[in-house]
N, C-alpha and C positions, 0 to 999 in steps of 0.2 A: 546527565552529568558526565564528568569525566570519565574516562577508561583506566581500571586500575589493575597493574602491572606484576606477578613475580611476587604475590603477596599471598602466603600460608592463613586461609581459612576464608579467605575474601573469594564474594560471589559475582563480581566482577559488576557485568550488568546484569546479570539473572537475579531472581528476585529472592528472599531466605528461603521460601516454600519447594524449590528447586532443589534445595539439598536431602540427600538422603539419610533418612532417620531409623534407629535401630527398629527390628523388625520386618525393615522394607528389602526385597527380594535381593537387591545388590548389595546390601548393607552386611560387610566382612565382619561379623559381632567378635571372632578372635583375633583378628589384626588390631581393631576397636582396643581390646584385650589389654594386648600387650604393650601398644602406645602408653597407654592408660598406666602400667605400669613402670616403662621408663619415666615418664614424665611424676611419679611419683615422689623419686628421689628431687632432693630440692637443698638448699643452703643450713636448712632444719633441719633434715633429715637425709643425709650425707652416707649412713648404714643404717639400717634395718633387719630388725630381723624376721621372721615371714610371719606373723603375729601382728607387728606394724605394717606389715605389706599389706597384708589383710583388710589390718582397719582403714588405714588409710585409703584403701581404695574399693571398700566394700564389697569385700567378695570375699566367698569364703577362706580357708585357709586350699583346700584341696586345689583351687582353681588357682591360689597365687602363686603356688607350689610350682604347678606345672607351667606356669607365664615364668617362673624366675628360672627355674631350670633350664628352659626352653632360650631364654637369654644370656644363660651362661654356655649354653654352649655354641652358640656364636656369636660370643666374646666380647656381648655388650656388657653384662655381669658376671661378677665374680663374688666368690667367699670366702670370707674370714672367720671361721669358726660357725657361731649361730647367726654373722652379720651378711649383708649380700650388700653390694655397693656397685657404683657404676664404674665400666674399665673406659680409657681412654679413646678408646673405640669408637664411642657415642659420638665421638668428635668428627667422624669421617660424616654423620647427619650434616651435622651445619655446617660441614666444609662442601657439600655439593649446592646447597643453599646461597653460599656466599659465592663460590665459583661461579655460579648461572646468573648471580647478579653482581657483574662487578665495579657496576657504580658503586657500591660499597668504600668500595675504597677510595675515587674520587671523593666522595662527599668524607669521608672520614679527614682526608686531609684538609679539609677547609673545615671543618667544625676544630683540628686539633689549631688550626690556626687562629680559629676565634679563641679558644683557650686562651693560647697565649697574649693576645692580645690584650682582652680584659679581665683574665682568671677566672673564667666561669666554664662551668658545667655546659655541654652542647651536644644535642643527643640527634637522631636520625630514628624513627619509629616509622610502623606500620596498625594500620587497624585490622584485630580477628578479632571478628562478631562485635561485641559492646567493651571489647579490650584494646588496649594498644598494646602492641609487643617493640621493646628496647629490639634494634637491630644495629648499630652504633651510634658509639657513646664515646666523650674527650671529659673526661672525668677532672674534675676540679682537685687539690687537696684537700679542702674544706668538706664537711659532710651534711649534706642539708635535708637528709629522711633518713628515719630508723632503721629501715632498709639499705641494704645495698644496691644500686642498679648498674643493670650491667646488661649487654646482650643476653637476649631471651626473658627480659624484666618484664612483667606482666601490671598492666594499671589499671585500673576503671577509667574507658575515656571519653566519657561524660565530666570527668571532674579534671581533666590532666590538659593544658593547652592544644599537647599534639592531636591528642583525641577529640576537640572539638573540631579543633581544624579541619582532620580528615571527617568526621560525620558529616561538617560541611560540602564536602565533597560527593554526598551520595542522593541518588535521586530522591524526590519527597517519597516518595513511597516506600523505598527503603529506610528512609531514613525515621520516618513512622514506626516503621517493623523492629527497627532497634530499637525508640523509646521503649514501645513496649515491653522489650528484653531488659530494662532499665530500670533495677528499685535503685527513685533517690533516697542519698542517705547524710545523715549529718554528721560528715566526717568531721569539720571545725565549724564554728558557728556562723563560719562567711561562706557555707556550702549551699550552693541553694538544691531546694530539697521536692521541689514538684518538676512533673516532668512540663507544666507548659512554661515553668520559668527553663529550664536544661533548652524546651525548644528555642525560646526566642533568642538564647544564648550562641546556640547552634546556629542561628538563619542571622545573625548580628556577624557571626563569624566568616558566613559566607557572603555578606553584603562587603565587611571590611577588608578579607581576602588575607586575614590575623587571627590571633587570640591571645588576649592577655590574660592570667590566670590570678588572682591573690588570694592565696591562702583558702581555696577551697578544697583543696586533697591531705593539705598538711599544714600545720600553723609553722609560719615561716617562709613556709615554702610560697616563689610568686617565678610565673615563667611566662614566657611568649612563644607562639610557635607561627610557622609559614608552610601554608604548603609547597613541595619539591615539586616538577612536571621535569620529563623527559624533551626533548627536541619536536617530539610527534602529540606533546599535550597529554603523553599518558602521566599517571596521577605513579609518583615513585615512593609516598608518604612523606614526614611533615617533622622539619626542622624547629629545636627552641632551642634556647637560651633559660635555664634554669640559675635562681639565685636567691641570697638571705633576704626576705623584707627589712630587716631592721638593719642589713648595709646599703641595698638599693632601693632608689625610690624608685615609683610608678612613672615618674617624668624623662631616667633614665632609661626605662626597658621601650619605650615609647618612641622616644628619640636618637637613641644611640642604638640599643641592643635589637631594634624590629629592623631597621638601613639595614645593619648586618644581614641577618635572616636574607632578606629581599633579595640583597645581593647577591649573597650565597647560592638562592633560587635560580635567578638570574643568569648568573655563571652555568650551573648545572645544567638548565635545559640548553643554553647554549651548545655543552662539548656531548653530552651525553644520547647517544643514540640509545631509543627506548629498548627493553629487551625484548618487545613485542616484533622487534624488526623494522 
């Protein structure tokens, strides 16, 4: 299948069994550690205090102790009394992130332009492991998930347009390896819920070079996505169009909202040299 580009957590062509798993001789268990503890803080849980830090990330208290400390003093955390929270610092992470890919910004301006255009929600994702992660997003004012999404938004994507699109994208045998990592679930009652219906959804996906979603990650929620390619055919992740069922029909996201996508695709591998060189 394609070659995939500049994407956190993605095994490219190598197969999952390739990656190193805690225990294994190179496997950093306190770098592991401390990831594990930035990434704890979340829109939930904004301060903590090392109690929550704890639980949340199941370790003891003595070991969280030394992971927060360890981040306060270079300047990722700080504290507020008994609270520890993250300092703006953390932002220098996803500013090397976003510098090293600066397609970024191209595709951003054409999703803010679909916005304006039809008032909808238009995002730009990647696939880590059986997740899609938000990498940008032209955010609608309407709100269509309980959630907030935004860069670094995490989904299950087996259920999410962009996420079927990109699974599409990976060899059978990978792509094997993630059903496996796959409990389906029944998030709305239009979820479908084994994994040889998620396959043939997948391999449907990859025949039509689309996906159209309804309401299987969220009642309401219906979206289409395409996948993006660079100039040299590497895979950059998978544009949609996100919107209300009961304002848009299924004939609209079909006809009007996928042209778009395509286009957008289009344009992209055109100006966009891959970051692979």
């Amino acid at each position: 299948m394609r070659t995939v580009v500049g994407f956190p957590g993605n095994s490219g062509g190598r197969t999952l069994d390739n990656k190193l798993k805690p225990g294994d001789r190179d496997y950093v268990a306190a770098l592991a550690s401390g990831l594990q503890v930035l990434t704890a803080f979340d829109a939930e849980h904004s301060r903590m205090t090392l109690t929550e830090m704890a639980g949340r990330t199941d370790m003891d208290r003595a070991k969280a102790r030394r992971f927060l400390l360890t981040l306060e003093s270079l300047g990722y955390v700080r504290r507020d009394g008994r609270y520890f929270e993250l300092t703006p610092r953390v932002l220098e992470l996803s500013q090397a992130f976003q510098s090293s890919n600066q397609y970024h910004t191209v595709i951003q301006h054409y999703l803010r332009d679909i916005t304006e255009e039809i008032g909808e929600s238009s995002s730009l994702s990647v696939l880590d492991g059986i997740e899609v992660v938000y990498v940008v997003r032209s955010a609608a004012p309407h709100r269509l998930m309980a959630i907030t999404l935004s860069a670094g938004t995490r989904l299950p994507a087996a259920y999410t347009s962009m996420g079927r699109v990109l699974l599409a994208q990976l060899s059978d045998s990978e792509l094997e390896a993630r059903l496996l990592q796959i409990e389906p679930q029944a998030h709305t009652p239009q979820s479908l819920t084994t994994r040889e219906e998620l396959r043939k959804a997948i391999l449907q996906a990859r025949r039509q070079g689309y996906c159209i979603i309804d309401q299987e990650l969220d009642l309401g929620l219906r979206s289409v996505a395409a996948p993006v390619f660079a100039g040299n055919g590497d895979l950059l992740g998978a544009v949609n169009i996100s919107t209300n069922a009961a304002r848009v029909p299924m004939e609209v996201l079909e006809q009007d909202y996928l042209p778009r996508l395509q286009q957008l695709a289009a344009t992209v591998q055109k100006t966009i040299r891959s970051a692979a060189g």
